[in-house]
Structures are given as structure tokens and as C-alpha cells.
C-alpha positions, 0 to 999 in steps of 0.5 A: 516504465521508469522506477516503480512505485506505489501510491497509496491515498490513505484516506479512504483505506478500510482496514480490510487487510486484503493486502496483506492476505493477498500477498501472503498468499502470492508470495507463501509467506509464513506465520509473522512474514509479509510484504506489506503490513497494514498498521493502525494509527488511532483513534486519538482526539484532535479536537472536541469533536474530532477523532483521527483514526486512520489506516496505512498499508505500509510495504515491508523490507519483504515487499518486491513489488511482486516482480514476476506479476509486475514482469507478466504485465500485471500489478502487484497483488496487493493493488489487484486486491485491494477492496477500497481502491486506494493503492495505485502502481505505477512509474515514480514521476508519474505517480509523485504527481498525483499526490495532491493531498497529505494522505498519500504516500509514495512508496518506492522501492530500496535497491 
């Protein structure tokens, strides 16, 4: 695999915080400390009848991509965990096709 990454479809995330639980665990982060934080944008109106109201994991300077998991083989523990199915790791080239739609967003790690 080329450089890492994440993909994250932001439409369809829950809220659930399972990937910041997931991490914290993973990592045995303390209180105020994770590698990925799930931040809350809304609810706001955009029109009459329409509300924006969207969640958005977001991976912290913490985050490492859980390079021992990744190392065995693995994905990182917040995509294993996550309830809605919306992040997905993967090689950088690979992963930046697949953004089809404004809600993605590609994460990628700073060396």
C-alpha cells in the first residue's frame, strides 16, 4: 500500500461516537484526549423547509492511523467500529477516487 488514508462519507454518519470510544480504548487515551473527535455541524436552516444537520469524524494530531493494527494487517479501530459503515481505509490514490460527492472527505495522515 502507497500512503494511507481515510475516506469518510459524512452523509450518512450517525453520531454514534463509536469511533471516538473505539479509539480511546485502543489507544487508552485519557480524559479530553482522542485520535479522532466527531464534531457536530447544525442543525441550521438552508432553505424554508430544509435543515442541514450533519456529523463529521474528524482525526486529531493523536490520531496514527493505529499503525500497530494497520502493521498486523488490520484497519484502523475506529473503521472496525464504526456503526454506519461510513469511513473506509485504504491507499490515498485509491481512496481519492472514490470521492464522488461533496460529503467525503479524505484524511491523510501529516508526517
Amino acid at each position: 500500500m502507497g500512503k494511507p488514508g481515510l475516506l469518510i462519507d459524512y452523509e450518512w454518519c450517525t453520531g454514534c461516537h463509536s469511533c471516538e470510544m473505539a479509539c480511546k480504548a485502543e489507544h487508552g487515551f485519557g480524559e479530553g484526549q482522542c485520535g479522532i473527535k466527531l464534531h457536530k455541524n447544525g442543525p441550521w436552516q438552508i432553505k424554508e423547509d430544509k435543515w442541514e444537520y450533519a456529523f463529521i469524524p474528524i482525526p486529531t494530531s493523536l490520531c496514527d492511523m493505529c499503525a500497530d493494527r494497520v502493521a498486523e494487517g488490520r484497519v484502523p479501530t475506529c473503521v472496525h467500529h464504526c456503526q454506519a459503515l461510513v469511513m473506509e481505509f485504504g491507499d490515498v490514490e485509491e481512496l481519492a477516487k472514490k470521492m464522488d460527492k461533496k460529503q467525503k472527505v479524505l484524511f491523510i495522515p501529516c508526517d
